[in-house]
N, C-alpha and C positions, 0 to 999 in steps of 0.2 A: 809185533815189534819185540825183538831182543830186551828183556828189561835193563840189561846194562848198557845197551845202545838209550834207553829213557834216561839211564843213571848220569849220562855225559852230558844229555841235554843240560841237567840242571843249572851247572856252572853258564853253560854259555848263554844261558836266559837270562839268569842273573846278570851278565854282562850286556842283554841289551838292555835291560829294564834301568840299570846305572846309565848306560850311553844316551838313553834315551825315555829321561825321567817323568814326562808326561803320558805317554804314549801307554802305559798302565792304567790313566784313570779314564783314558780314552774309552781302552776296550771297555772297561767294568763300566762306565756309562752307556756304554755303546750295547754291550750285549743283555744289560737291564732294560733297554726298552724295546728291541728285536723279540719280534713275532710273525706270526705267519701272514704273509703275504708284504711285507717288509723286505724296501729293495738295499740291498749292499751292494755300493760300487766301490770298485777299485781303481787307482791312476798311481802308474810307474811311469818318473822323468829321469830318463838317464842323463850322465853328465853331458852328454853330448848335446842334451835338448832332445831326445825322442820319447813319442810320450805312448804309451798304450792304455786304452780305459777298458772297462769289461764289469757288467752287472749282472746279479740275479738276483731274482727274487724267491726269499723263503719259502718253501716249502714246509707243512706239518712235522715233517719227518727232519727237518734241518731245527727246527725250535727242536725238538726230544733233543738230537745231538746237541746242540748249545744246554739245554737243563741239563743233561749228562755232566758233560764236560766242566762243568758249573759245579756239579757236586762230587766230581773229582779234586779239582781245585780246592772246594772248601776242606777237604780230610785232611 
């Protein structure tokens, strides 16, 4: 990734995390207690009412990328 393509994200993070004021302590609970063999689902409802689900389950190598990412986060 371009770092100044990273540099633009910041702003518009900042604008979901203001739009969407809980969904910050979500994640950081959410990726505090994810581990290996921990299933994550997801579900999108469009306006229209159509719903899609879709799950996996962690992987070893998917907890390393979350501690990563984790300790990017913290610098």
């Amino acid at each position: 990734m371009n770092p100044l393509s990273a540099v633009k994200l910041l702003p518009l993070g900042k604008r979901f995390i203001a739009n969407h004021p809980k969904m910050k302590a979500f994640v950081n609970t959410a990726l505090a207690m994810m581990g290996e063999d921990s299933v994550v689902e997801i579900k999108v409802k469009n306006a229209e009412g159509r719903t899609i689900v879709s799950n996996f389950k962690l992987t070893a190598d998917d907890v390393d990328l979350i501690n990563e990412l984790n300790k990017l986060k913290n610098e």
